[in-house]
C-alpha positions as CSV (number, residue, x, y, z in Angstrom):
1,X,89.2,102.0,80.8
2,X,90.7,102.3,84.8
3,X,87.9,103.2,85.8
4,X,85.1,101.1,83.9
5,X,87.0,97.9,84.6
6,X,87.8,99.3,88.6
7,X,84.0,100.0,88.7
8,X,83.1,96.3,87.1
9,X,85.6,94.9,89.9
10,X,84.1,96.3,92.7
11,X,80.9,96.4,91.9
12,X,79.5,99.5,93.2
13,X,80.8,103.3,93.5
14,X,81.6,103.2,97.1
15,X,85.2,105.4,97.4
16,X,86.5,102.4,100.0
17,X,86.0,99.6,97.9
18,X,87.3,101.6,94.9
19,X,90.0,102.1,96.6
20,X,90.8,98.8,97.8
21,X,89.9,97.0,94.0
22,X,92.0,99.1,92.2
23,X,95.1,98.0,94.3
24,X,97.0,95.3,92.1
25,X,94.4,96.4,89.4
26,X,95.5,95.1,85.7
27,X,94.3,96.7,82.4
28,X,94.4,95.8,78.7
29,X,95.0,98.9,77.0
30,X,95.3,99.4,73.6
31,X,99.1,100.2,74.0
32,X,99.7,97.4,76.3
33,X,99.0,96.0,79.6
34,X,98.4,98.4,82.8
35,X,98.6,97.3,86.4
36,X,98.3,99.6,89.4
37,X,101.0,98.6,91.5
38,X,103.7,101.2,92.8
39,X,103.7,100.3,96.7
40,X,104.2,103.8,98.0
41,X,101.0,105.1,96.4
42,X,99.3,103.1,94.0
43,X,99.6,104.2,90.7
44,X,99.6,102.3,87.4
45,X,102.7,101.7,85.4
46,X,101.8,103.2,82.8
47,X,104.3,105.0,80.8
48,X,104.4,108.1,79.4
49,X,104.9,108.6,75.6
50,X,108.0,111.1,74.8
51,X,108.5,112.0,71.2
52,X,110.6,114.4,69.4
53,X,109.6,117.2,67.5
54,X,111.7,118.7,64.4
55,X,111.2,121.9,62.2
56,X,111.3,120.7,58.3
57,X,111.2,123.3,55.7
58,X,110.7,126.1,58.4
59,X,108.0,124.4,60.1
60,X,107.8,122.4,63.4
């Protein structure tokens, strides 16, 4: 979805312009909203998902 909406931004495939689109960038996701912001390099804010695994009867 970065990239399809990065590509629909800038209009064409050149790396340069990629580049320079996807600075600030925002994304609907299905989880929530994505921007690519982090100053020092430019990557989204997405999260991670961390979950928690448990054996029941034996079995994870």
């Amino acid at each position: 979805m970065s990239l399809a909406n990065g590509l629909k931004k800038a209009g064409k495939t050149d790396p340069d312009k990629l580049a320079a689109v996807f600075k600030g960038l925002g994304v609907d996701m299905p989880f929530g909203p994505v921007a690519y912001r982090r100053k020092q390099d430019n990557q989204s804010t997405m999260g991670a998902y961390v979950g928690t695994t448990a054996l029941k009867d034996g079995r994870a």
